[in-house]
N, C-alpha and C positions, 0 to 999 in steps of 0.2 A: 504494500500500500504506500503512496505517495504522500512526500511532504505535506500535502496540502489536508490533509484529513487530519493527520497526527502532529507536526509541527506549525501549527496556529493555534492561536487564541481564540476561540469563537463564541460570541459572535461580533466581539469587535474588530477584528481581521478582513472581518466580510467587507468594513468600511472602506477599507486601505487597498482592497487590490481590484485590479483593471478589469473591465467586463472579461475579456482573453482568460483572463486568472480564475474568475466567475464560471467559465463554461467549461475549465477542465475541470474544476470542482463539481459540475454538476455532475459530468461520467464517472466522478470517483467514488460519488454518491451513490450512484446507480450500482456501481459492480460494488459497493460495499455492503448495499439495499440485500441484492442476491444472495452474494456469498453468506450473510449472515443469518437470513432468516430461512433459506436452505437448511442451516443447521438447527436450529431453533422450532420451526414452522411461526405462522405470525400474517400480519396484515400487511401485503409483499404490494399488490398492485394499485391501490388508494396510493402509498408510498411514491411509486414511483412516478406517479402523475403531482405529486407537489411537488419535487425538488426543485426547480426555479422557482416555484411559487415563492418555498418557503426563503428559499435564498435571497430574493428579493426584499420580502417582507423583513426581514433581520439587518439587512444592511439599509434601508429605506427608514427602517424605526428602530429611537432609540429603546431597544430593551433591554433589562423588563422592565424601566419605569412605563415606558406604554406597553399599551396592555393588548396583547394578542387573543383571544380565544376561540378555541378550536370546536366545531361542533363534530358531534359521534365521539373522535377523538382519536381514533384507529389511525388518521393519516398523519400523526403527531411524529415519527420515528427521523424524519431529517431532521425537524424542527429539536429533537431531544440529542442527535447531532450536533447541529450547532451551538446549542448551549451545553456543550463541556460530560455531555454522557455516550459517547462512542463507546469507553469502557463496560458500559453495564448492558450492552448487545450480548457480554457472551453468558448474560442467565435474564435473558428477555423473556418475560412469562413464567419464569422457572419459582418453585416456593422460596419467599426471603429474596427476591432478584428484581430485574426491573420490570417496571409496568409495560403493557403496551401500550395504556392510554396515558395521557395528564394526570399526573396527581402533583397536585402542592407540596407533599411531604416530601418530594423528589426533588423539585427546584425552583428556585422562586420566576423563573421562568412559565411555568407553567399555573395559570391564572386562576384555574378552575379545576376539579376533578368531572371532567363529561365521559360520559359514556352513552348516550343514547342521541338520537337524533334532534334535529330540530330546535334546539336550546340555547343558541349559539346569540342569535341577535336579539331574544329576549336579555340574556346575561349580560352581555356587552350593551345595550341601551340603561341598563339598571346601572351599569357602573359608572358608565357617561352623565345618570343623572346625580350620582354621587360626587363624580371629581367637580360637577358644573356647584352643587350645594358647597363645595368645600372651596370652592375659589381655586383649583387646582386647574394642569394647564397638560397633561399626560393624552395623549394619543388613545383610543381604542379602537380595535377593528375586530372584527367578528366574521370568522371565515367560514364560511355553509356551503354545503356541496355535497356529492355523494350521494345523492335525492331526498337530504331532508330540506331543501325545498318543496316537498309534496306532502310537507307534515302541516296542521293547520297552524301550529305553535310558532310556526315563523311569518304568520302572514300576522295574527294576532300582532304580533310584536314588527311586522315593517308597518304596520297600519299604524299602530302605539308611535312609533318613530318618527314618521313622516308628520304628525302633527305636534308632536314635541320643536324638532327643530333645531337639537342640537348637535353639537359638531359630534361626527359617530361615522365610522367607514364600514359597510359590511361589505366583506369581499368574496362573490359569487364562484367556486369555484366548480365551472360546470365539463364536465366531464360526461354527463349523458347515462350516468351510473348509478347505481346505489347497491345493492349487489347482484341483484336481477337489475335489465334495463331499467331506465325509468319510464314510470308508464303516467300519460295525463293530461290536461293540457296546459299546463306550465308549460310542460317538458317539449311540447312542441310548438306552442310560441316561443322559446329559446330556440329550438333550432331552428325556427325559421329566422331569428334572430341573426344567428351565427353563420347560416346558410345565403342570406341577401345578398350575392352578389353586388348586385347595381349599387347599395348604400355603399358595400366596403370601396369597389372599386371607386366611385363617384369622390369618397371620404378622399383617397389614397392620391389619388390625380389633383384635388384641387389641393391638398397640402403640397403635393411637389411642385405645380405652377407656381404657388406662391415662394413659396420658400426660394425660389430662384433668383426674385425679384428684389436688387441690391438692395440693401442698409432695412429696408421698411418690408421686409420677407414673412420676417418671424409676428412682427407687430401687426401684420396685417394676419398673418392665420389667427392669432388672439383674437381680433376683433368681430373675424368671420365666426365666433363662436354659436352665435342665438341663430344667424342664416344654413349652419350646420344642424342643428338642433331643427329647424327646422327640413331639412332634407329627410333628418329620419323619420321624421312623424308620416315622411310621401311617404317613404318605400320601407318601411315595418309595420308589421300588423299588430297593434298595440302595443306601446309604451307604457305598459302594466309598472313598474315602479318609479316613475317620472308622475304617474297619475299619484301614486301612493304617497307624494311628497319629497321621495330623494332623487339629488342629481345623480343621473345614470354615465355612467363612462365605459362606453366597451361596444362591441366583445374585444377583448383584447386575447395578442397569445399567449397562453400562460405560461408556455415553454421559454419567452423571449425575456430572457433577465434583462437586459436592457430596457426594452417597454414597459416589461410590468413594475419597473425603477420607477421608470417616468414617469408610471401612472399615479401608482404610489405618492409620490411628491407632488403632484398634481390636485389628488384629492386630498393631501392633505392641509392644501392652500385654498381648498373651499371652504365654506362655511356652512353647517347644515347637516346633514344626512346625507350620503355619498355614497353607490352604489355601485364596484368595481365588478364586471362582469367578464373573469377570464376564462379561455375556453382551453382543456386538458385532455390530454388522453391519457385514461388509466392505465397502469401496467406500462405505460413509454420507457421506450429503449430495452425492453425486454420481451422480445417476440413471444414466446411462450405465454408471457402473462395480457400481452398487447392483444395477442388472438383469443386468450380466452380470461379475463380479466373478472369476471364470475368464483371462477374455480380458482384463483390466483387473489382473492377479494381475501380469505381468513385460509389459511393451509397448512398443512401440518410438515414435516421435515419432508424434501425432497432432491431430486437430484437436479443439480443447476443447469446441465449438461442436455437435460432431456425434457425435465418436466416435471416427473414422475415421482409420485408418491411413495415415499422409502420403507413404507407401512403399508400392508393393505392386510384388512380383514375379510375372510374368507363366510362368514358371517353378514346376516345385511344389517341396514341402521334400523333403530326405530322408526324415522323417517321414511327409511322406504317402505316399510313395513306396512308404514300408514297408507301412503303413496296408494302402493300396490293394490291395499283392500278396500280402496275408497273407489279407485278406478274400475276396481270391479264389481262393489256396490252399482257403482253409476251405468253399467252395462247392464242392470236389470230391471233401472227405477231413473228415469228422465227428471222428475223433480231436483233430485239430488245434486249439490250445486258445493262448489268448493270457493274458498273467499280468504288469498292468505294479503299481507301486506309488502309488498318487494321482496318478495322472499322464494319466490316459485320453486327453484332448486333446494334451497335450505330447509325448506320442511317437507319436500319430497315429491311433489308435485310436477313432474318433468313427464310422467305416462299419463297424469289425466291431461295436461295441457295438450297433449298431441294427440289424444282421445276425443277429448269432448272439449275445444279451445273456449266455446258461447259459453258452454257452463264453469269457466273459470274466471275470477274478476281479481285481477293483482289489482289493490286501490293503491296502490302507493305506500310512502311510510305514513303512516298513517290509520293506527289501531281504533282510534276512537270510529273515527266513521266506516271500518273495515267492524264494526259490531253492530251499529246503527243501521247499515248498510244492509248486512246478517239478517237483524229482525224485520226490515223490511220485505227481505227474501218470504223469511220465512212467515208474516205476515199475511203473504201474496199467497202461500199454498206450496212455497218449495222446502228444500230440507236441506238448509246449509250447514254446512262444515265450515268451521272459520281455524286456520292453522296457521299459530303465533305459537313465538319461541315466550316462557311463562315470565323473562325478564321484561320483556315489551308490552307483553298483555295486561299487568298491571296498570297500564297507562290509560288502560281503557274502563275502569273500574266501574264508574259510573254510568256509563252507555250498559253495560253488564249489568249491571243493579237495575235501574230506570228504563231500558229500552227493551230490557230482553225479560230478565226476571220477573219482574212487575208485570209484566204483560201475560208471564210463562209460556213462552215463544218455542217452539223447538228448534232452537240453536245449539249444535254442537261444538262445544269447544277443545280442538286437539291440542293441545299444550304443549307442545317439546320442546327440549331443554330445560324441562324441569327438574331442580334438587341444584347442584352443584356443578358446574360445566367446566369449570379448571382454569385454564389458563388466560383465558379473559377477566376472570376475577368478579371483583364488586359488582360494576354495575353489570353484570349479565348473568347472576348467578340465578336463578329462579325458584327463593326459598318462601318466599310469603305467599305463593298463590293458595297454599289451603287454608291459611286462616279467613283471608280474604272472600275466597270463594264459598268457603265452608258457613259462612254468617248467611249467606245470601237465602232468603225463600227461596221456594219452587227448584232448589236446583239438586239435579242430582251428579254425584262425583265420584269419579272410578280411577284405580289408580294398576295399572298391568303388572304384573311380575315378569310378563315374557312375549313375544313378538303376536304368537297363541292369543292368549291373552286378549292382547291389542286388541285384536282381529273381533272376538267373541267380544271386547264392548263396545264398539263400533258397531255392530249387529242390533246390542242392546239396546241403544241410544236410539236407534229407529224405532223402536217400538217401544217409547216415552208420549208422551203428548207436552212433555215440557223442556226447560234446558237441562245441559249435560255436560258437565267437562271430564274430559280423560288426560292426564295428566302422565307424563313419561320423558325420560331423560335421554341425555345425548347418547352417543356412542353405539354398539351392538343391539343388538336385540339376544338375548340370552335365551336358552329351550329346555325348560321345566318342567315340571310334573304340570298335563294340561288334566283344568276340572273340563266336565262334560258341557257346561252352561254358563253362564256369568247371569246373576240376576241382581237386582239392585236392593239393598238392603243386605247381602249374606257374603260371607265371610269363607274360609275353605281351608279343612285341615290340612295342612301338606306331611306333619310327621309325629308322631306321638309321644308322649313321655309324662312323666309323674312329677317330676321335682319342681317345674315350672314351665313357664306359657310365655312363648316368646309375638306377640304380634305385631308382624312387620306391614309395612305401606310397599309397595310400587317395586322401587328399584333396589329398597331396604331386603327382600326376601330373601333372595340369592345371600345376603348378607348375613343372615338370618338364621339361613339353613347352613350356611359354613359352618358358624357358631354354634350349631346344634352336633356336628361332628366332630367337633375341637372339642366338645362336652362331653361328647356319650366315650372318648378315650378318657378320661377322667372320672368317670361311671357316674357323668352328671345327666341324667334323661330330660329332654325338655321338648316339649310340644310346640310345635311351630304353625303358627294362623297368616294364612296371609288376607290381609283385610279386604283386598281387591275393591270392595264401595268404603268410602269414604264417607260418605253422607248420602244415606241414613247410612250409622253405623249396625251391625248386627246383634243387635241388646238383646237377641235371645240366646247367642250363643256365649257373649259376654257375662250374661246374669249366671250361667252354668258354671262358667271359667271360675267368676272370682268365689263363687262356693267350694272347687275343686281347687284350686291351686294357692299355696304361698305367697309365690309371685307372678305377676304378670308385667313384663316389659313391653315397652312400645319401643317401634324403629320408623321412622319417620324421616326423608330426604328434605325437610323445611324446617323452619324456625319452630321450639318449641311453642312458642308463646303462643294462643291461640290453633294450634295445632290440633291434631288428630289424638294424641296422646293424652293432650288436657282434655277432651271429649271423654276418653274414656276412664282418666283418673276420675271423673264430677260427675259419669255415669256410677262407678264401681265406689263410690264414697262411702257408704253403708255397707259395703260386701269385709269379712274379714283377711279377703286378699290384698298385700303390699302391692302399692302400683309405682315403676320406675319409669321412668320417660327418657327416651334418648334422641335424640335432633340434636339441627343449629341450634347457639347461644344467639341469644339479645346485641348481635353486633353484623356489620356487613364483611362477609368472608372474604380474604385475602387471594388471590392468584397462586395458583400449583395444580398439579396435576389431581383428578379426580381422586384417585388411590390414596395419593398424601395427605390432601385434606379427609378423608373418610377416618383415616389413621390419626390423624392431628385433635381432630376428633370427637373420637371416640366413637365414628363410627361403621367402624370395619370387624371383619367378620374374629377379629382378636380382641377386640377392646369390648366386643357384646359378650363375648364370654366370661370377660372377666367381669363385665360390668352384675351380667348374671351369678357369678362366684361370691362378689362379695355381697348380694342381696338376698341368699337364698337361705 
């Protein structure tokens, strides 16, 4: 690796050297981007579509007195670059190592800890109104892209903006992505935006006549400013944030560190709200991820060489699992309608889109009305599936409560990514969806031990007249002892024993049942339940349990509080059975590997054993 990565000071260095110096920086970037998260796996092509951005942005503003922040936050990795963490790439994700996102505790560099979409220009208007109360004089920009432009959270807050009025840059960083396309019509007034020929050219030609013309060149394109402004209003089809009250500047290239310099110091010389609209291609400079910029969005370790994933499991996901039996649902019942939000791929959805395209609606990032949307569906007479990862679907909470429950809609809700997902950490772990869900009327909630499983409550959920969440975690799908039936309310032995009763949730079982064989070599026998409903609980096999057994442990992938656990400790309060509860703690879980944190703890298939040793 070359001087210019390792011998500078960054990001004050960025100030001092030549664009020339700037641009071999950005390829060093690039094959540093690769080499590193190859070994790691990580969010590789978001990455490689900032590096001028970011380059720019650091050398154009002085930080971190001005205040940068990042929305999603996955395309932060140059940016953590150039403020002095190149070192901490080589345990990027890893437990005790560095974030992939912004966190504050990391460096004062980093503004915010974001991790979801859409949040970016609400944050950055809040601070702008802070430094404006404080008499303070610090820069903010607010960088959105990746299609949380299709979240309503950012129109709220351009709207909130544009009547404020104060000085505040948000810099549109459009790339045409999020991790499926973006789908909408933002998304293509932007590109017809970006596409206008006649404006850019039109733009390009009168700046260079001008410019030619001795001493009074440059003074006269300045002036030409409001006669420009008008030309785009002829040949663009709506000036959507011009109307919203900020000055628009762009499309500009986002590749072109020079320009987007220029631009940069340009908006910062307005006054107002300023809307920098650069245009990027994800995964740039790395053909593998250029062509396929989806699969190259979050990836796990591969080879740089080829592409290619250095792990494959021979096993399928939960995801597809879902996939599969929803597409083959829909091959025998036309109502049945699928509703996930940018996600098509990520929750498995690649056979029914090629199956039945009309019956699939990607709304965008955008959970609230990807539920609204749902019980409209299902309103109408169809039977939608709505498939959110359980960190996002929280956001929707109230559309859930109010639009669907309240109504007792039959909306399905597939949940994946639920419990612990690793190395993405805090903001994507999905530990509170059961309490959450669990408070709701009308709703009933099922949790799989195994791909089986899945399948049989999927089946079940059609034959509800209300809502439904099924709830299941990342990674494999695992193949268990299958029951005959799934019905909603009961419960299902999986192994027998005397000394005590272990009842696990979902992804807990497999966990569960280890625990019960690390036991019975110790000639400890315990009974293992897998809950499979959630709500209703099964109180008739429970009232039997706590008559029969000492103890009864809960295993749970979510936070205790409010939990499935405390259901059953406040059912079984009167019974002379001990009840122990094991979940998350009261706190937002840290980044590592699933296995680690399970271990960390205490909730892997060693720590229940003991947990059940020392209670029995």
């Amino acid at each position: 690796m070359s001087n210019y990565l390792y011998n500078h000071k960054f990001p004050e260095d960025l100030r001092l050297m030549d664009y020339d110096e700037l641009e071999l920086l950005s390829y060093e970037l690039r094959d540093f981007l690769v080499e590193s998260v190859s070994g790691t796996g990580g969010h590789l092509a978001s990455n490689l579509g900032v590096v001028e951005l970011t380059i720019a942005l650091h050398r154009s503003l002085n930080t971190p007195e001005d205040k940068i922040i990042w929305d999603v936050g996955h395309q932060t990795y140059v940016h953590k670059i150039l403020t002095g963490r190149i070192e901490g790439f080589k345990t990027l994700r890893k437990l005790g190592g560095m974030s992939g996102f912004p966190k504050t505790a990391e460096s004062e560099y980093d503004i915010f800890d974001t991790g979801h979409s859409s949040t970016s220009v609400s944050l950055g208007l809040g601070m702008a109104a802070a430094r404006d109360l404080n008499e303070e004089d610090y820069k903010v920009v607010s960088v959105i892209g990746d299609g949380a432009m299709t979240g309503g959270l950012a129109y709220e807050a351009l709207n909130n903006a544009g009547n404020m009025n104060t000085n505040f840059i948000v810099l549109l960083n459009d790339n045409g992505m999020s991790i499926s396309p973006n789908t909408g019509g933002l998304s293509r007034s932007l590109g017809r935006i970006t596409s206008t020929d006649k404006y850019i050219h039109m733009k390009t030609q009168v700046k260079k006549g001008f410019s030619k013309v001795p001493i009074i060149g440059e003074s006269v394109i300045s002036g030409i400013h409001s006669a420009k402004e008008n030309i785009k209003y002829a040949v663009i089809d709506g000036i959507l944030f011009e109307e919203l009250g900020f000055k628009y500047i762009g499309p500009v290239d986002g590749h072109d560190i020079k320009e987007m310099c220029h631009t940069i110091e340009r908006a910062k010389a307005i006054r107002g709200p300023v809307l920098i609209h650069a245009v990027t291609k994800k995964g740039k400079g790395y053909s593998k991820a250029e062509e396929n910029p989806d699969i190259f969005h979050g990836i796990g370790p591969f080879d740089a060489d080829t592409g290619e994933a250095l792990k494959k499991s021979a096993a399928p996901s939960w995801s597809s699992v879902f996939g599969r039996k929803l597409t083959e649902m829909a091959s025998g019942n036309d109502r049945i309608t699928a509703v996930c939000a940018a996600m098509i791929d990520g929750v498995g959805l690649e056979d029914f889109q090629s199956e039945y395209p009309e019956r699939l609606f990607d709304v965008g990032i955008a959970e609230e009305h990807a539920v609204t949307f749902a019980a409209g569906l299902a309103k109408a007479g169809m039977r939608p599936f709505v498939a959110i990862y359980s960190s996002f679907l929280q956001r929707a909470f109230d559309q859930i409560a109010e639009d669907v429950c309240l109504q007792n809609l039959p909306v399905v809700f597939c949940i994946d990514r639920a419990g612990v997902v690793g190395a993405d950490g805090e903001t994507h772990h999905g530990i509170f969806d059961i309490p959450y869900l669990k408070a709701l009327p009308n709703m009933t909630f099922f949790a799989p031990k195994d791909g089986d499983e899945l399948e049989k409550m999927m089946d079940a959920a059609m034959e509800l007249d209300g809502p439904c969440a099924i709830r299941y975690p990342r990674g494999t799908a695992p193949d268990l002892k299958k029951p005959k039936d799934i019905i909603r309310g009961r419960s299902y032995q999986l192994k027998r024993g005397s000394d005590a009763e272990i009842w696990a949730a979902g992804s807990m079982v497999s966990h569960a049942l280890e625990a019960a064989k690390i036991l019975a070599n110790e000639n400890i026998r315990v009974s293992v339940i897998n809950m499979a409903s959630l709500k209703p609980i099964d109180e008739k096999r429970l009232a039997a349990s706590g008559k029969k057994y000492p103890l009864i442990l809960t295993v749970e992938d979510g936070v205790l509080t409010g939990g499935v656990g405390e259901s059953i400790r406040s059912f079984l309060a009167d019974s002379p059975a001990g009840v122990v509860s094991l979940g998350w703690p009261d706190k937002f879980i840290e980044h590592g590997t699933q296995d680690e944190l399970y271990a960390k703890y205490g909730l892997d298939a060693r720590s229940i054993a003991e947990t059940v040793k020392k209670n029995i």
